[in-house]
PDB file of N, CA, C, O and CB in Angstrom:
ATOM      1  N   UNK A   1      84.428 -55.244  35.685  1.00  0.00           N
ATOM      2  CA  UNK A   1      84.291 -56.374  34.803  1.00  0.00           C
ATOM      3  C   UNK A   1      82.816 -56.704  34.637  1.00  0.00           C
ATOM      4  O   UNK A   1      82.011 -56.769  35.565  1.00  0.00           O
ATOM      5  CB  UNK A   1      85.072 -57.583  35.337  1.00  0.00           C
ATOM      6  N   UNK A   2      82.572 -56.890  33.447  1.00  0.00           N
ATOM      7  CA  UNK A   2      81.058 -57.654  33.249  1.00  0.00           C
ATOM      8  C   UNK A   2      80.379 -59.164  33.758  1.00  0.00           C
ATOM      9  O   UNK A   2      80.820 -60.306  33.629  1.00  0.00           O
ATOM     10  CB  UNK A   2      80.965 -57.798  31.831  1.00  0.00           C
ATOM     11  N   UNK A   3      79.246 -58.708  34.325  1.00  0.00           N
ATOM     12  CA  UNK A   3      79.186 -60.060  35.154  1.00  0.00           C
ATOM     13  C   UNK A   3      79.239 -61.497  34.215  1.00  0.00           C
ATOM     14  O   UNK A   3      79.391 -62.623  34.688  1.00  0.00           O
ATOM     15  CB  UNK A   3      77.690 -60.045  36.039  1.00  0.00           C
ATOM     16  N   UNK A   4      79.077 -61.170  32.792  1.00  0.00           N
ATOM     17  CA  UNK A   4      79.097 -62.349  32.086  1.00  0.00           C
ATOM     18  C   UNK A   4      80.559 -63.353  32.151  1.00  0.00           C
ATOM     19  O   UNK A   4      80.672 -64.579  32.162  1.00  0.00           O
ATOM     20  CB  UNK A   4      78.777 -61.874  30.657  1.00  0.00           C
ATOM     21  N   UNK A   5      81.664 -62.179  32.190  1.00  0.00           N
ATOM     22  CA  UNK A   5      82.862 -61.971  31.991  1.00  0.00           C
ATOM     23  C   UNK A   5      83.007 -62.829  33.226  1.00  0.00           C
ATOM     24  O   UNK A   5      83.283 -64.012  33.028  1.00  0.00           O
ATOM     25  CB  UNK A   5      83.414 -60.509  31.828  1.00  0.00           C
ATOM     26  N   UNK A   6      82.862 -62.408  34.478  1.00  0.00           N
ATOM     27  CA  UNK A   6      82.252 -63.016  35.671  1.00  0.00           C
ATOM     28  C   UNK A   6      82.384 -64.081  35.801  1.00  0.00           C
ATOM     29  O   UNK A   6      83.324 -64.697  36.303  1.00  0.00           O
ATOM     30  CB  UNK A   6      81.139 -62.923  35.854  1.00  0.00           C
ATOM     31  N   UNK A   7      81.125 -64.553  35.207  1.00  0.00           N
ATOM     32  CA  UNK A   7      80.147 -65.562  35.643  1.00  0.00           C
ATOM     33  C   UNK A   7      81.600 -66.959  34.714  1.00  0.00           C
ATOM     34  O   UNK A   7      82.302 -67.844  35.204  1.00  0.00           O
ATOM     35  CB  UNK A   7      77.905 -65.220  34.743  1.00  0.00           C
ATOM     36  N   UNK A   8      81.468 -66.578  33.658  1.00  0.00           N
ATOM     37  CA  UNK A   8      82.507 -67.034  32.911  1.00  0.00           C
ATOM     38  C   UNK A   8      83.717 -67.749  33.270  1.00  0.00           C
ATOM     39  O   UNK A   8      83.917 -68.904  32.894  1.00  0.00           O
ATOM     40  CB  UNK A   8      82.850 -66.163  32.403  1.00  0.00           C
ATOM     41  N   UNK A   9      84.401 -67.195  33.876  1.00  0.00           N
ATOM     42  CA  UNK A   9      86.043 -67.506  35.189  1.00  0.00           C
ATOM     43  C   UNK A   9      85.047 -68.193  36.268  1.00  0.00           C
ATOM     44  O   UNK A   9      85.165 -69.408  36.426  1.00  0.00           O
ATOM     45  CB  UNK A   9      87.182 -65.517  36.191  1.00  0.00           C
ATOM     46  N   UNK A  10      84.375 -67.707  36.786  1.00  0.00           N
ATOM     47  CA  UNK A  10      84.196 -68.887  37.283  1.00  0.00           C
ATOM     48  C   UNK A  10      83.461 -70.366  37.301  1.00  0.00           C
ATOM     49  O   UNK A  10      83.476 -71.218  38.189  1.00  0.00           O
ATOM     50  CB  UNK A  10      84.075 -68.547  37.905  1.00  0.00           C
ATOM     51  N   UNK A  11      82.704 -70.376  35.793  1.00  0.00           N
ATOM     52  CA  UNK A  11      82.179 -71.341  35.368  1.00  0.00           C
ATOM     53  C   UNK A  11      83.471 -72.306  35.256  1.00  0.00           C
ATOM     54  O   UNK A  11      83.477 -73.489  35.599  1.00  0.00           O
ATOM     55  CB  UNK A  11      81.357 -71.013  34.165  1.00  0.00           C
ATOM     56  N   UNK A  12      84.610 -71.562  34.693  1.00  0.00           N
ATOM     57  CA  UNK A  12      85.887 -72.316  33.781  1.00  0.00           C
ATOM     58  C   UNK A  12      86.719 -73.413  35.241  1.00  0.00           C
ATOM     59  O   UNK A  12      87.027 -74.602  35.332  1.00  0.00           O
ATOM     60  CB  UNK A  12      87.387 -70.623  32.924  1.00  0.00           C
ATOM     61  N   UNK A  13      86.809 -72.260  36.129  1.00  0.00           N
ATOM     62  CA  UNK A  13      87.485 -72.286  37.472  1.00  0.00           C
ATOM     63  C   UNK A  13      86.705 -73.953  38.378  1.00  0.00           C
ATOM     64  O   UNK A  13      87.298 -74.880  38.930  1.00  0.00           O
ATOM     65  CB  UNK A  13      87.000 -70.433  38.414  1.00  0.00           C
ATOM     66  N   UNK A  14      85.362 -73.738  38.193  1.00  0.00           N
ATOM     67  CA  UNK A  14      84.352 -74.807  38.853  1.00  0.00           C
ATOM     68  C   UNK A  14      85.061 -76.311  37.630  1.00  0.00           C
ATOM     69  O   UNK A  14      85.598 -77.246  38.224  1.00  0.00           O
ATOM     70  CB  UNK A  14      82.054 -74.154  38.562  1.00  0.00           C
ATOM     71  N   UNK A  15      85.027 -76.349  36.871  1.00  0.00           N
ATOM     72  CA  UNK A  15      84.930 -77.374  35.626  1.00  0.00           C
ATOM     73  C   UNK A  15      86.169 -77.694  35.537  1.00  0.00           C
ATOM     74  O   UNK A  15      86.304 -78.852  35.141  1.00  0.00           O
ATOM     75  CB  UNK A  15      84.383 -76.879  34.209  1.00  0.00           C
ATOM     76  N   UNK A  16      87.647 -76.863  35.846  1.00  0.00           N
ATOM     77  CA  UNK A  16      88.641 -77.750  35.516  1.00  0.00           C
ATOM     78  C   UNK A  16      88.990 -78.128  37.533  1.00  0.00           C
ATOM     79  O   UNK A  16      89.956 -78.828  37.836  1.00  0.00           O
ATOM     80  CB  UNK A  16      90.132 -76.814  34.277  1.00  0.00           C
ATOM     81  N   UNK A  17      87.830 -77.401  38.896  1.00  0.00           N
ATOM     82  CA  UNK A  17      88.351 -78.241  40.123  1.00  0.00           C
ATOM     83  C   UNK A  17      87.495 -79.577  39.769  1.00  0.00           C
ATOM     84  O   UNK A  17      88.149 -80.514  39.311  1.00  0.00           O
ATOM     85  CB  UNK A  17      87.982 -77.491  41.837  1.00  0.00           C
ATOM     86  N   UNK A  18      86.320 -79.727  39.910  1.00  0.00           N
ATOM     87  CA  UNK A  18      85.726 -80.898  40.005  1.00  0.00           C
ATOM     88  C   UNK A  18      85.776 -81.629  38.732  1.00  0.00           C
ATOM     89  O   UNK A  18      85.517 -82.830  38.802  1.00  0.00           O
ATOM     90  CB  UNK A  18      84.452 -80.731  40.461  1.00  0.00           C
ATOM     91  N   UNK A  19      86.068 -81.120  37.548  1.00  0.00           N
ATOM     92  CA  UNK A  19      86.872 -82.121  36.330  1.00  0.00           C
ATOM     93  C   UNK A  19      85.730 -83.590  36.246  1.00  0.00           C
ATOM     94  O   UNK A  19      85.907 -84.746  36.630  1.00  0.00           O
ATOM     95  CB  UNK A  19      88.939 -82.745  37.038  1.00  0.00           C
ATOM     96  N   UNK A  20      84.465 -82.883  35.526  1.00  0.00           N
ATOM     97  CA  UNK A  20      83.500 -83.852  35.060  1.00  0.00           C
ATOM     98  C   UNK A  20      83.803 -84.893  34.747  1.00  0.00           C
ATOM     99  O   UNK A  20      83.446 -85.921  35.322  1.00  0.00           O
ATOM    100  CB  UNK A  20      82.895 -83.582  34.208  1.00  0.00           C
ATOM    101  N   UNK A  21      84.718 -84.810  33.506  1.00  0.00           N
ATOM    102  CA  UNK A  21      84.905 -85.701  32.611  1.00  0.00           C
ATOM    103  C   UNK A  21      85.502 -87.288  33.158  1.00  0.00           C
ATOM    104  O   UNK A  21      85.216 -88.420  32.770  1.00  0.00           O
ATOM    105  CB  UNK A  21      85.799 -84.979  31.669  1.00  0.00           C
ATOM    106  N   UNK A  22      86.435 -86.808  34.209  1.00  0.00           N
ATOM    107  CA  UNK A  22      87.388 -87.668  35.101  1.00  0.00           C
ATOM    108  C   UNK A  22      85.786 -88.359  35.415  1.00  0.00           C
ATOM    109  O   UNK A  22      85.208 -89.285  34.846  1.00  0.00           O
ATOM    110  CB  UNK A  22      88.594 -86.775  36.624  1.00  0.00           C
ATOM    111  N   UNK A  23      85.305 -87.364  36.723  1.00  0.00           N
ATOM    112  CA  UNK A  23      84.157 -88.151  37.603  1.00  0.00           C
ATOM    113  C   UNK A  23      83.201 -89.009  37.153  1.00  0.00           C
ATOM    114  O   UNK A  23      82.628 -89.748  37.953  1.00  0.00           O
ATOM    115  CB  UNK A  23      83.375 -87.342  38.210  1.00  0.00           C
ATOM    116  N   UNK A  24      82.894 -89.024  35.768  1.00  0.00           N
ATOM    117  CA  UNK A  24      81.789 -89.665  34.626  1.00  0.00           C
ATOM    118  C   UNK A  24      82.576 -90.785  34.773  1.00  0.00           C
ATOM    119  O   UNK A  24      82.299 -91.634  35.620  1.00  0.00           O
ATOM    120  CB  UNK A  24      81.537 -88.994  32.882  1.00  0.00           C
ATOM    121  N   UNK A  25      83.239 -90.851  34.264  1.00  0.00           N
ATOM    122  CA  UNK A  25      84.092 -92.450  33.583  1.00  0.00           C
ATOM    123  C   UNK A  25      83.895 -93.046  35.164  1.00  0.00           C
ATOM    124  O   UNK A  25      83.206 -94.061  35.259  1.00  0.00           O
ATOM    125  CB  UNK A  25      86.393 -92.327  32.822  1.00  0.00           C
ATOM    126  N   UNK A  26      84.580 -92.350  36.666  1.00  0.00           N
ATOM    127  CA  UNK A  26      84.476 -93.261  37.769  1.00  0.00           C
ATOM    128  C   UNK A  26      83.373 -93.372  38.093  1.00  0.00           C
ATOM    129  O   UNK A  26      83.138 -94.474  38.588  1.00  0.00           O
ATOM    130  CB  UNK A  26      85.115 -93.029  38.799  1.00  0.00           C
ATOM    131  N   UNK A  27      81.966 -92.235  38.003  1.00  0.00           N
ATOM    132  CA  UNK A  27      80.859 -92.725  38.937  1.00  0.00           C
ATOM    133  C   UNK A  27      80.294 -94.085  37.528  1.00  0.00           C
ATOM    134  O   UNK A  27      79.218 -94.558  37.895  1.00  0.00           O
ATOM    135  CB  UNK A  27      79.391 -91.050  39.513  1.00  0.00           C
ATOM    136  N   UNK A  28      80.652 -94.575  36.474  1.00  0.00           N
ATOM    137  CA  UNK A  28      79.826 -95.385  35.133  1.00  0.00           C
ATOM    138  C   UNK A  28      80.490 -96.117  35.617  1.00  0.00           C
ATOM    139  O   UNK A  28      79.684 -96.951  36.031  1.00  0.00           O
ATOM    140  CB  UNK A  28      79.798 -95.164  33.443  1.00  0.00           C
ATOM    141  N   UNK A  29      81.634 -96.507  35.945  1.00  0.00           N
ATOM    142  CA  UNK A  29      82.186 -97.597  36.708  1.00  0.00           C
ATOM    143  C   UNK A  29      82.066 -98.224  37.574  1.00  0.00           C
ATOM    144  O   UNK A  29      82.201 -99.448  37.606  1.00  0.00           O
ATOM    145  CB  UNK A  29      82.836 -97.545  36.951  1.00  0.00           C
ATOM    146  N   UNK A  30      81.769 -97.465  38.507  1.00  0.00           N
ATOM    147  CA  UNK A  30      81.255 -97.859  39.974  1.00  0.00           C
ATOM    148  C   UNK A  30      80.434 -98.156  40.076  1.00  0.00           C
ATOM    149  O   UNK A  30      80.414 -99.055  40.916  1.00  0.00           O
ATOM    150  CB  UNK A  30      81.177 -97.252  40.851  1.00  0.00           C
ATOM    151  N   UNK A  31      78.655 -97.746  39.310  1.00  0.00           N
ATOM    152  CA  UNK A  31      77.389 -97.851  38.914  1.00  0.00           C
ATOM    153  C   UNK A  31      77.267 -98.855  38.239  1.00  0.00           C
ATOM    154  O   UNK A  31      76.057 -99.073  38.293  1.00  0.00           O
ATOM    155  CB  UNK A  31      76.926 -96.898  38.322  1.00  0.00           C
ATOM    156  N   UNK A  32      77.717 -99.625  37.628  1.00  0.00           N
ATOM    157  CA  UNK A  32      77.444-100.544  36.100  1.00  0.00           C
ATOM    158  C   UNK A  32      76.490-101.697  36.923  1.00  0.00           C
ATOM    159  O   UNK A  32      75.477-102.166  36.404  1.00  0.00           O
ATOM    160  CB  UNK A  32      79.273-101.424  35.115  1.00  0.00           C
ATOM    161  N   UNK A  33      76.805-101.953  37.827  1.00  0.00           N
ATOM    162  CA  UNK A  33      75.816-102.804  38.639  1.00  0.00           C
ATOM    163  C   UNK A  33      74.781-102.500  39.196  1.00  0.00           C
ATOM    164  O   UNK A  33      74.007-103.410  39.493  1.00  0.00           O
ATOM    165  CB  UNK A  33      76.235-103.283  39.488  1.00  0.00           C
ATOM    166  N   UNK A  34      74.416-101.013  39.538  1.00  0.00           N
ATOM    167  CA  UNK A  34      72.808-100.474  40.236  1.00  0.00           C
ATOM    168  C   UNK A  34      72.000-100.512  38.940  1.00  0.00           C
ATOM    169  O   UNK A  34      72.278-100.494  37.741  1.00  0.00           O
ATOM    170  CB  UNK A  34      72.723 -98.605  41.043  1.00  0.00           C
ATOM    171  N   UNK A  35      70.525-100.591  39.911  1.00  0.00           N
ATOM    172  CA  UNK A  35      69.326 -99.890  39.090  1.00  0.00           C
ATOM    173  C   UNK A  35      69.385 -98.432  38.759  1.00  0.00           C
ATOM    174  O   UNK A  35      70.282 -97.745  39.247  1.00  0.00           O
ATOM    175  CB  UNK A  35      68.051-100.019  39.847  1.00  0.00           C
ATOM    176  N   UNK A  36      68.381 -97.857  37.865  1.00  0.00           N
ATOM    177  CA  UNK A  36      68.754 -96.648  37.283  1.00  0.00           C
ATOM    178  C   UNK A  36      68.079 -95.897  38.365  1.00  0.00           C
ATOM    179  O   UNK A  36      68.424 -94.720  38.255  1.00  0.00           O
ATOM    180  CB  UNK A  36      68.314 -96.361  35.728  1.00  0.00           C
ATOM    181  N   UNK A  37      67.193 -96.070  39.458  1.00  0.00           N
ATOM    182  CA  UNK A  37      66.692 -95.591  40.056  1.00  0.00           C
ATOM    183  C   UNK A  37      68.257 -95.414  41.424  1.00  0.00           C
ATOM    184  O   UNK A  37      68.554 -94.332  41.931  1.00  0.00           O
ATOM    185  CB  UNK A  37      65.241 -96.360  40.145  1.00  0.00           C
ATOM    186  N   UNK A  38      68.691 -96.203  41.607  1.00  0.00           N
ATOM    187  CA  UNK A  38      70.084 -96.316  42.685  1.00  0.00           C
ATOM    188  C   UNK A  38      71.053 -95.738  42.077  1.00  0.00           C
ATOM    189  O   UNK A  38      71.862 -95.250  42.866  1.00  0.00           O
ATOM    190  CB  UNK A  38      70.674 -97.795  43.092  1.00  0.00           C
ATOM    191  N   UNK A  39      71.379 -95.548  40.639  1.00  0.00           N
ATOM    192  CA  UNK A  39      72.249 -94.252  40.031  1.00  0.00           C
ATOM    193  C   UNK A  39      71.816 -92.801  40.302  1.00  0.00           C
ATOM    194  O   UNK A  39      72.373 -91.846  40.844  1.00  0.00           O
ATOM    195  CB  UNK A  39      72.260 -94.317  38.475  1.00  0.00           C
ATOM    196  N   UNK A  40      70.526 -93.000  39.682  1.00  0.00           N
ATOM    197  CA  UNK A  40      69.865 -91.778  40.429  1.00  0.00           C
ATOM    198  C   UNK A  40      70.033 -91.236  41.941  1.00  0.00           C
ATOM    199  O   UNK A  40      69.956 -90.042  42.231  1.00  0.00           O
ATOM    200  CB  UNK A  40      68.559 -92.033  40.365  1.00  0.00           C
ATOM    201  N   UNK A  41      70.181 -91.882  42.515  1.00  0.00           N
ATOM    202  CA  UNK A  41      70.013 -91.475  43.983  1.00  0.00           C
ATOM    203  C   UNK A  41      71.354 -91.435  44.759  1.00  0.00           C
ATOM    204  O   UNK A  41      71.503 -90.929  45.872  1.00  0.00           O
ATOM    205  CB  UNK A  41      69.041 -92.488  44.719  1.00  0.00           C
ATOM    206  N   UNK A  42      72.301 -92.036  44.020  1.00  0.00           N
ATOM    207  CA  UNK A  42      73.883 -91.847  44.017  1.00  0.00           C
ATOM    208  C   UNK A  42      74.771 -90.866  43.191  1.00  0.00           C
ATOM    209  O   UNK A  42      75.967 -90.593  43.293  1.00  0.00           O
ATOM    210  CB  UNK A  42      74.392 -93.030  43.655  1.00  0.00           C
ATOM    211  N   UNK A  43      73.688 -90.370  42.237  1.00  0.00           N
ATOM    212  CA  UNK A  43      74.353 -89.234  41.654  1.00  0.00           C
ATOM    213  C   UNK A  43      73.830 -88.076  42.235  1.00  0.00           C
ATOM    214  O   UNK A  43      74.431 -87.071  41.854  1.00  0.00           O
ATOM    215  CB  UNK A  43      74.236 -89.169  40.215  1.00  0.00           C
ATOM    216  N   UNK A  44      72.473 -87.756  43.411  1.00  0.00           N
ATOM    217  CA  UNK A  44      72.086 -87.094  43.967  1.00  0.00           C
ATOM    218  C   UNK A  44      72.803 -86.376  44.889  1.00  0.00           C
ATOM    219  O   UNK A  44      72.872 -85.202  45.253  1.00  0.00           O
ATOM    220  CB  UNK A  44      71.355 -87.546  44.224  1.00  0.00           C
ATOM    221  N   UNK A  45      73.473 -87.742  45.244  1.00  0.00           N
ATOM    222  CA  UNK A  45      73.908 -87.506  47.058  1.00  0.00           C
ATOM    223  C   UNK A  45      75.658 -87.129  46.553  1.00  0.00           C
ATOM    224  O   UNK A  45      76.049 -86.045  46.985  1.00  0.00           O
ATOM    225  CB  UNK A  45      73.677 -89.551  48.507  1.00  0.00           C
ATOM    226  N   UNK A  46      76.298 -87.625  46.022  1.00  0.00           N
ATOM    227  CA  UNK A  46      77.524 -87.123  45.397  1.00  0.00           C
ATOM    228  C   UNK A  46      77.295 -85.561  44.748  1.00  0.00           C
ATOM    229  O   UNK A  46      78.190 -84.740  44.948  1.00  0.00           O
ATOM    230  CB  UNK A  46      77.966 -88.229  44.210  1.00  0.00           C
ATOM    231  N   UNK A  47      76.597 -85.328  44.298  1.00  0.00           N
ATOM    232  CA  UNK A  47      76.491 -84.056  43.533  1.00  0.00           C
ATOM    233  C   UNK A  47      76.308 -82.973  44.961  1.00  0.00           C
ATOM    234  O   UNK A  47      77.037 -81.989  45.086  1.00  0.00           O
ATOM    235  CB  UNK A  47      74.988 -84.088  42.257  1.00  0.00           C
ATOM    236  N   UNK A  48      75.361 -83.285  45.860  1.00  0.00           N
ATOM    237  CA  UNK A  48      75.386 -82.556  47.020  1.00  0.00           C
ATOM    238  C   UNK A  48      76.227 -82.485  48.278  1.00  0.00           C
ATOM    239  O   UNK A  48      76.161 -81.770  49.278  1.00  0.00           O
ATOM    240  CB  UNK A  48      74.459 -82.729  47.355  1.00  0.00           C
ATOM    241  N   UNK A  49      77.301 -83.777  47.779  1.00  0.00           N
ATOM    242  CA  UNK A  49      78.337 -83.733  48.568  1.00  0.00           C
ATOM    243  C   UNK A  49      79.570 -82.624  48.086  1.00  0.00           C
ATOM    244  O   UNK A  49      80.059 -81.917  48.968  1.00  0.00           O
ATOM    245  CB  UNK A  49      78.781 -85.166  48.639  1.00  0.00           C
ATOM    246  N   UNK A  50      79.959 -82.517  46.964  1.00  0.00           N
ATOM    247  CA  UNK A  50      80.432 -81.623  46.130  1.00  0.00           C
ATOM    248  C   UNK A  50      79.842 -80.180  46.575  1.00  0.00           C
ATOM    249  O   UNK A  50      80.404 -79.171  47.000  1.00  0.00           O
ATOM    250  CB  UNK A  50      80.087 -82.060  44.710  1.00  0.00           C
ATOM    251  N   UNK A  51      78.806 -80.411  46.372  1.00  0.00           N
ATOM    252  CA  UNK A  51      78.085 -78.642  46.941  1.00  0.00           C
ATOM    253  C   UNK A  51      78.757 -78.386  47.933  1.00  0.00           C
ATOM    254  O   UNK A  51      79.769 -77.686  47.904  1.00  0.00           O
ATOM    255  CB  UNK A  51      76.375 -78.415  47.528  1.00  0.00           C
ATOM    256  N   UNK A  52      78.295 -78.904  48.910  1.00  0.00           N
ATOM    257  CA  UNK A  52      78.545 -78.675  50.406  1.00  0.00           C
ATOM    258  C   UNK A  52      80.323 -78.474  50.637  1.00  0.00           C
ATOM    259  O   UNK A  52      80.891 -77.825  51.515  1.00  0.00           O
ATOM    260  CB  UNK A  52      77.871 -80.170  51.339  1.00  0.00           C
ATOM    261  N   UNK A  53      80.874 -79.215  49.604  1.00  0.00           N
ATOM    262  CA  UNK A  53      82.376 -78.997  50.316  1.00  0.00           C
ATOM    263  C   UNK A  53      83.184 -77.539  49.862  1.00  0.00           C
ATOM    264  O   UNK A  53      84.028 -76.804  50.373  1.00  0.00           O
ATOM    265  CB  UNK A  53      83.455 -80.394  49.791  1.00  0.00           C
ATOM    266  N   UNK A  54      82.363 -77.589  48.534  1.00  0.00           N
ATOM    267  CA  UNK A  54      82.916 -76.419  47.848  1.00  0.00           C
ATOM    268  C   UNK A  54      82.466 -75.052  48.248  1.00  0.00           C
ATOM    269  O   UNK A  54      83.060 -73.976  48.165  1.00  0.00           O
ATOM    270  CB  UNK A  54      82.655 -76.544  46.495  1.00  0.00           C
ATOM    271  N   UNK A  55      81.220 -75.360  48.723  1.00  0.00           N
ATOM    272  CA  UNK A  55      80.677 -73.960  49.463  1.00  0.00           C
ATOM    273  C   UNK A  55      81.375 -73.900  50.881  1.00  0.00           C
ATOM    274  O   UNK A  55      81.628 -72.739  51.201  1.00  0.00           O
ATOM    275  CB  UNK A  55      78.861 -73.946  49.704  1.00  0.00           C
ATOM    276  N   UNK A  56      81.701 -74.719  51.687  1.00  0.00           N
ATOM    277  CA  UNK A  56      82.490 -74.865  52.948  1.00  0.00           C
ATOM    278  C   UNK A  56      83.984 -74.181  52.269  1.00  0.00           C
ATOM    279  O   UNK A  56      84.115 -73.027  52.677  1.00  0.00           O
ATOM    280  CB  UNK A  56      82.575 -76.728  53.589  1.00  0.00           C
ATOM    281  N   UNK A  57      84.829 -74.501  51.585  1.00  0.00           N
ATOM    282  CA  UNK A  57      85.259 -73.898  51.249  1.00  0.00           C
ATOM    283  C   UNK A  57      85.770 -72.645  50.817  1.00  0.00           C
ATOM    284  O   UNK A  57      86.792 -72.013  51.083  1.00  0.00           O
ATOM    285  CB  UNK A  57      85.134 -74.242  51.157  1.00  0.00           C
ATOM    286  N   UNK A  58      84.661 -72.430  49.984  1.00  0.00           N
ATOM    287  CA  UNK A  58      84.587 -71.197  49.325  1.00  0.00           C
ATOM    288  C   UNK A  58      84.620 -69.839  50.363  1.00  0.00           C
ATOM    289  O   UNK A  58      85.269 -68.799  50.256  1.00  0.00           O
ATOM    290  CB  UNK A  58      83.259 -71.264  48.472  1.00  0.00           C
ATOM    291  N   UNK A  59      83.482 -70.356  51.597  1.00  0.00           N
ATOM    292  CA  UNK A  59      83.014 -69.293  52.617  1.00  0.00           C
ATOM    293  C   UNK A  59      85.003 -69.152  53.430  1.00  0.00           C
ATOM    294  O   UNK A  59      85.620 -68.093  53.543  1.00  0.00           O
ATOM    295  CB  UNK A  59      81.254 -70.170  54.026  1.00  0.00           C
ATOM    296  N   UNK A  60      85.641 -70.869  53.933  1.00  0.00           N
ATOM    297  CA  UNK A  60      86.154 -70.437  54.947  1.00  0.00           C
ATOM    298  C   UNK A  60      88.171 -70.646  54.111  1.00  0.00           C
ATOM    299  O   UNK A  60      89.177 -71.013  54.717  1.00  0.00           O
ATOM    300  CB  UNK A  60      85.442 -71.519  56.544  1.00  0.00           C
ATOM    301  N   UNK A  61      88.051 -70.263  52.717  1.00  0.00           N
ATOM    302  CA  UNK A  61      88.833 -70.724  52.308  1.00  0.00           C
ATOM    303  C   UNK A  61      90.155 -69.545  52.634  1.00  0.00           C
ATOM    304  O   UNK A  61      91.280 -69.858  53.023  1.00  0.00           O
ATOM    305  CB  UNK A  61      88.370 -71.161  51.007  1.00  0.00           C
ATOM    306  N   UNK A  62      89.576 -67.895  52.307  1.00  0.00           N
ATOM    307  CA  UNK A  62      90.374 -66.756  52.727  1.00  0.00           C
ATOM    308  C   UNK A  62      90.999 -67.260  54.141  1.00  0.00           C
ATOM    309  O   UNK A  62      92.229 -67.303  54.172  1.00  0.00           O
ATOM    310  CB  UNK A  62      89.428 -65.332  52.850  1.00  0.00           C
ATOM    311  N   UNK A  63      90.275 -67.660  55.354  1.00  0.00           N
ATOM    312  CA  UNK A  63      90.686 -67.743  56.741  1.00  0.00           C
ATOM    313  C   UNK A  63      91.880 -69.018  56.615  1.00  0.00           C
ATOM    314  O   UNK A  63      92.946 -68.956  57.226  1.00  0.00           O
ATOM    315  CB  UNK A  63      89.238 -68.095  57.845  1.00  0.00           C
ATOM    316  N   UNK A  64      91.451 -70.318  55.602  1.00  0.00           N
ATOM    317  CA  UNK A  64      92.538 -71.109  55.926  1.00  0.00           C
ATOM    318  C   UNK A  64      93.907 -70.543  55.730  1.00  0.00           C
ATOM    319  O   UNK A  64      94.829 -70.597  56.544  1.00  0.00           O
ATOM    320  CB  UNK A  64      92.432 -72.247  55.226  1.00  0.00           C
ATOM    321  N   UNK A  65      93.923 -69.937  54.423  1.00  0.00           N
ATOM    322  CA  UNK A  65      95.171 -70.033  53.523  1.00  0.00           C
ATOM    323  C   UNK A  65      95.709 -68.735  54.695  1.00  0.00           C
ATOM    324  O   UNK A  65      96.834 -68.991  55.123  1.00  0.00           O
ATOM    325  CB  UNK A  65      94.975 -69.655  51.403  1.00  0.00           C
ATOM    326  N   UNK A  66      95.266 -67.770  55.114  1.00  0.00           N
ATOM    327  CA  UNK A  66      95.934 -67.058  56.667  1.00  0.00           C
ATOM    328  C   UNK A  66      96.447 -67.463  57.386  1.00  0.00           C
ATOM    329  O   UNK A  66      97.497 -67.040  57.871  1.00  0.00           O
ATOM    330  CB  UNK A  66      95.371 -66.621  57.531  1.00  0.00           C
ATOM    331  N   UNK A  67      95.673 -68.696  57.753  1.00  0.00           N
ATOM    332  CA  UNK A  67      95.978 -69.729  59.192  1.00  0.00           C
ATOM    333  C   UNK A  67      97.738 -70.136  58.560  1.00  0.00           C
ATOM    334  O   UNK A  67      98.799 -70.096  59.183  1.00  0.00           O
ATOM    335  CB  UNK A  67      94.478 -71.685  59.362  1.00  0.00           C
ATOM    336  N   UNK A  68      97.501 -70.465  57.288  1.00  0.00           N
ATOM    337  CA  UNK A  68      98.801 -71.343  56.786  1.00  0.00           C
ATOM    338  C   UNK A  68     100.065 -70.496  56.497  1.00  0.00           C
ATOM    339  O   UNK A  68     101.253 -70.817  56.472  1.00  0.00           O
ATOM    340  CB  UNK A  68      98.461 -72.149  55.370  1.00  0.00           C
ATOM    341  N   UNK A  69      99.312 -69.070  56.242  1.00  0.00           N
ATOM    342  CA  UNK A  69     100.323 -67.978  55.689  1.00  0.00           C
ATOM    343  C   UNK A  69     101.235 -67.960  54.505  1.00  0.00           C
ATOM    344  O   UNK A  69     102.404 -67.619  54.324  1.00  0.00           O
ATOM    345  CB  UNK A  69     101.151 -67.770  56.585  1.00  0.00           C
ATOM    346  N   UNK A  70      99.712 -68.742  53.328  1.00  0.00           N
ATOM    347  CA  UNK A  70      99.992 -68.346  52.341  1.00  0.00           C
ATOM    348  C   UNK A  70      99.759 -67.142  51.672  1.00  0.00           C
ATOM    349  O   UNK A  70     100.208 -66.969  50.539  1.00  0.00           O
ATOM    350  CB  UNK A  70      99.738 -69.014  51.892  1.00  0.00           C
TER     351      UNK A  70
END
């Protein structure tokens, strides 16, 4: 397969787990009261919380679904 082809599935795959569109409307909600500098720095730390879980994941996700014997 071509890595575009690739890159592609899993651009699609990333966008409908973490589902932007949903998270926008809750983090503008939750925010409507910070400074833009405290949005900033709350959309930092959420965005790298996301990293971290999905890469935790990603690495130990083959071993769970074993453990479960799916």
């Amino acid at each position: 397969m071509e890595l575009g082809v690739v890159f592609g599935k899993l651009l699609v795959a990333f966008l409908l787990i973490i589902n932007p569109f949903s998270a926008l409307s809750i983090y503008l909600v939750l925010t409507q009261n910070h400074s833009t500098k405290e949005k900033r720095s709350i959309a930092r730390t959420a965005a790298l919380a996301v990293f971290i879980v999905i890469i935790v994941f990603a690495l130990s996700g083959g071993i769970l679904l074993k453990v479960l014997g799916i």
